[in-house]
C-alpha positions in Angstrom: 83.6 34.4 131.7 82.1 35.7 135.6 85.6 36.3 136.2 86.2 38.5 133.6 82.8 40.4 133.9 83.6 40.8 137.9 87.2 41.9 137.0 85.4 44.8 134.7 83.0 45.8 137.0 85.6 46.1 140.3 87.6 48.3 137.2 85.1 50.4 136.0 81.9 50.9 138.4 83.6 50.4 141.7 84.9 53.8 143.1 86.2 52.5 145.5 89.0 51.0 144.2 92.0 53.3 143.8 93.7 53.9 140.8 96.5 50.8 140.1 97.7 50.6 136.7 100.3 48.0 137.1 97.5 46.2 139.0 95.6 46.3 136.6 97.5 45.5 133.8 98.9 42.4 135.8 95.4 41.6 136.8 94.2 41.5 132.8 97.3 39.9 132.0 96.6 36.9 134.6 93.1 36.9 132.8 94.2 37.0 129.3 93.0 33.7 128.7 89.1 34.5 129.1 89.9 37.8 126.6 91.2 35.5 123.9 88.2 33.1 124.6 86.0 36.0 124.1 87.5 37.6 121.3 87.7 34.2 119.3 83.9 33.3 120.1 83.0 37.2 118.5 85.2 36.4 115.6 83.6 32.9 114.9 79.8 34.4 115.0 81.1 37.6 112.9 82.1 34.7 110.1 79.3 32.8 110.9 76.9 35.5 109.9 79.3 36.7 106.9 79.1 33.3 105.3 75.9 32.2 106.0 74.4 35.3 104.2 76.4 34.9 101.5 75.5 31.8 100.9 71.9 33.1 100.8 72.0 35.5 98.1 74.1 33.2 96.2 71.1 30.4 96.1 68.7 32.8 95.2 71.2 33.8 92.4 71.3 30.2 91.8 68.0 29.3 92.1 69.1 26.5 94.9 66.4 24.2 96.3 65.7 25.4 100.3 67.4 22.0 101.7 71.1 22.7 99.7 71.9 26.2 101.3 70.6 24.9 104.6 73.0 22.2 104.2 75.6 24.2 103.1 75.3 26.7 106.0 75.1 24.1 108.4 78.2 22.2 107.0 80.4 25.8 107.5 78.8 26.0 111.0 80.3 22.9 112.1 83.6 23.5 110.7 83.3 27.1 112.3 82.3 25.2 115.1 85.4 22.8 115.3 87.7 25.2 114.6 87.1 27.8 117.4 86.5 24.3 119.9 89.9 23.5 118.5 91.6 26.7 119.3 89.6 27.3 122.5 91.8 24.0 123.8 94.6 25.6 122.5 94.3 28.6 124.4 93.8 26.2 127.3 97.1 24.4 127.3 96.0 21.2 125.9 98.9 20.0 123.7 97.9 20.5 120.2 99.7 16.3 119.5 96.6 15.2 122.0 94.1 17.7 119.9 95.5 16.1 116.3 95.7 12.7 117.7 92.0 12.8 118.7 90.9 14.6 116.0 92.6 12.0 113.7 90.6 9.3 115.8 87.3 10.8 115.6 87.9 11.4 112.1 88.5 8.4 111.1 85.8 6.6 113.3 83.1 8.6 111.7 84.6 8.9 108.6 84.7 4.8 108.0 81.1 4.4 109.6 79.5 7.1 107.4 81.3 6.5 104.4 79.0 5.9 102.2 77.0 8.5 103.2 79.1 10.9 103.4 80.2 9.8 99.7 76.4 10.0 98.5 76.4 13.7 100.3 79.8 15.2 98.6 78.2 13.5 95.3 75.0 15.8 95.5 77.4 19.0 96.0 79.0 18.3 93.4 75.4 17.7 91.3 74.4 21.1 92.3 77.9 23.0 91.6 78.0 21.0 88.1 74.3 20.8 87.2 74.5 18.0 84.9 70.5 18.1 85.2 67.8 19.8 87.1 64.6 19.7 88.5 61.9 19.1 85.4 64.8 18.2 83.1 64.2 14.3 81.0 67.2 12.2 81.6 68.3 9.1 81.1 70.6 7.6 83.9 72.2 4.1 83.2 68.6 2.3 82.1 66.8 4.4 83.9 64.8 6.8 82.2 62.1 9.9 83.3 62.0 13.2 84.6 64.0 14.6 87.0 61.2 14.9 90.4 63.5 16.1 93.0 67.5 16.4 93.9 68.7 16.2 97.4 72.2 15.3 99.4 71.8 11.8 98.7 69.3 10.8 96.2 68.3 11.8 92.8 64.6 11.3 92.0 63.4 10.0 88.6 59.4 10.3 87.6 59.3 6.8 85.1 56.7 6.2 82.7 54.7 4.2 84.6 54.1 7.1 87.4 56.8 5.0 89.7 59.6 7.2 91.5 63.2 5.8 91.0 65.5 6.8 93.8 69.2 6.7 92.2 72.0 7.9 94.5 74.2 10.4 93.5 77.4 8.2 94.1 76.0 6.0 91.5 74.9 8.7 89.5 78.5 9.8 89.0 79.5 6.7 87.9 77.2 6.6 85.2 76.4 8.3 81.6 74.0 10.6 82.0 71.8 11.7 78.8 70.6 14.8 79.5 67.3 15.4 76.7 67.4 19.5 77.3 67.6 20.8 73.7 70.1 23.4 73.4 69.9 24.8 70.1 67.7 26.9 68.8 66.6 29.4 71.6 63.5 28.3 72.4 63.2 26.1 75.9 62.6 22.3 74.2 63.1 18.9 75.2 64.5 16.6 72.0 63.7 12.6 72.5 65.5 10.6 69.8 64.6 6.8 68.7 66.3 4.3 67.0 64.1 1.7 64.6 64.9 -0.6 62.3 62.9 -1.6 59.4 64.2 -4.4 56.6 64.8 -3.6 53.0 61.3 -5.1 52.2 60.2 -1.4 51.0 63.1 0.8 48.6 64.3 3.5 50.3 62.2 6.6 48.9 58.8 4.7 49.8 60.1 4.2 52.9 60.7 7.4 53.9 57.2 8.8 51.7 55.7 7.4 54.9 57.6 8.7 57.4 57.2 11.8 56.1 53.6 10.8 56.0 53.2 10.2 59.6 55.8 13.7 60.3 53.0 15.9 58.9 50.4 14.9 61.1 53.0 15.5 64.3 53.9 18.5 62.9 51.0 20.1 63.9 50.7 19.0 67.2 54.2 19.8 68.4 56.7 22.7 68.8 59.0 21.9 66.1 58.7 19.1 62.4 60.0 15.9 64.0 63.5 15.4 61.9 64.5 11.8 61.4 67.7 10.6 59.8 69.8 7.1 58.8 72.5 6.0 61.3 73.3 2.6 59.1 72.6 -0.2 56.5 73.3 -3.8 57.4 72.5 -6.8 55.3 68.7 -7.2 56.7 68.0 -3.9 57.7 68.0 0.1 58.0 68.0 1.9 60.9 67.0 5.3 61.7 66.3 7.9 64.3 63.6 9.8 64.7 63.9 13.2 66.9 60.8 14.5 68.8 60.5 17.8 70.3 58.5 19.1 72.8 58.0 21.9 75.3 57.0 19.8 78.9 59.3 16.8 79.6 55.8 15.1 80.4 54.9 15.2 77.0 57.6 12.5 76.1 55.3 10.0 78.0 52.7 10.1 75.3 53.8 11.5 71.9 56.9 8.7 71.9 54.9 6.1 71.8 51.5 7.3 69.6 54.7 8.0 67.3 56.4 4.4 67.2 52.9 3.1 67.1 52.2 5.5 63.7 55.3 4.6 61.9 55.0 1.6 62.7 51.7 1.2 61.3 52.0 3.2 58.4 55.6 1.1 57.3 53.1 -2.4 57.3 50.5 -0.9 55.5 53.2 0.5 52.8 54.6 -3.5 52.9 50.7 -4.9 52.0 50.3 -2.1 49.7 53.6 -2.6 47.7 
């Protein structure tokens, strides 16, 4: 790089120097080497800067967290970064076979050392493109159930009832069925909890649901939308039916599921004495 900014100057300031055009030309020709290096680096910040602030306004179109478009920027820097080192040797006269070879070796080194990691890191990418959930959303991954606290690169954060956070990896979380609780009918921004009971054929099948309707009335009031409830099956000993609860903050789910359970459950054995 002095080279080259000494071989401008001699061209261009010094008057002393008489005019040689094949001299010069031979001279910038011996030299070409350092113009391509430049030129490349110029080109490599130019698409640095292009991408990086695309990548901007897209997560605030998105409404990405701060961390993923930092991650994402930084992930095109280095392949920015190892692209232009790899054609810099290039320019150099290092065989390209040596390049691949110990590119290949690197590659692989890193590559089976950080595997997991890098797995758990492609996962979350793949979380944010997809958006299976998001923050504040009530989900239900594998037996693990809560509200959604936070979402990075390699962990998924779940809020539990008990006010415990459950740190689930987003490898893991790909492998599993994810119930998602974000009601999406109606229009209006609800969360919809369903649960199964079971009751036995102790009470006929009108008194039985008198008191759920009973025990619906009182929720009614208190929440969004009428709790609906409705029967999945008969078997030889038993009903069984699910109840749907909406509600408008996920947080909510903590407290009206189980004051529910505890009403029906209360008001279906004092229906039995009463019968």
């Amino acid at each position: 790089m002095e080279k080259l900014i000494g071989l401008v100057y001699e061209v261009l300031i010094d008057s002393s120097l008489e005019p040689a055009p094949m001299a010069l030309w031979e001279t910038i020709e011996a030299n070409l080497i350092y113009i391509e290096a430049v030129v490349l680096v110029i080109v490599a910040i130019v698409i640095e800067r292009l991408i990086s602030r695309y990548l901007q306004r897209l997560s605030k179109r998105k409404e990405w967290p701060p961390h993923v478009t930092n991650g994402l920027i930084l992930i095109f820097r280095l392949l920015i970064l190892l692209g232009s080192v790899a054609t810099v040797l290039r320019i150099g006269g290092i065989p390209p076979d040596w390049l691949v070879a110990y590119s290949a070796l690197g590659g692989a080194a890193i590559g089976f050392a950080s595997q997991r990691t890098l797995g758990n890191f492609l996962a979350g990418i793949f979380i944010f493109i997809t958006h299976p959930f998001r923050v504040n959303d009530y989900v239900k991954v594998d037996n693990v159930e809560g509200i959604v606290d936070e979402i990075t690169f390699n962990f998924t954060k779940i809020l539990t009832r008990s006010n415990t956070l459950v740190f689930i990896s987003n490898l893991r979380i790909l492998d599993q069925t994810v119930i998602n609780y974000n009601y999406q009918g109606g229009g209006a921004s609800l969360y919809c909890y369903n649960i199964e009971l079971a009751f036995d054929h102790s009470l006929p099948v009108n008194v039985l649901e008198k008191t759920f309707d009973e025990v619906i009335a009182r929720f009614e009031k208190e929440l969004p939308r009428k709790p609906e409830y409705a029967q999945l099956s008969v078997g030889a000993f038993e009903r069984k039916y699910a109840f749907y609860l909406y509600v408008k903050k996920p947080k909510e789910i903590f407290t009206v599921h189980p004051e529910f359970v505890k009403q029906i459950t209360e008001a279906w054995e004092k229906a039995r004495k009463e019968k």
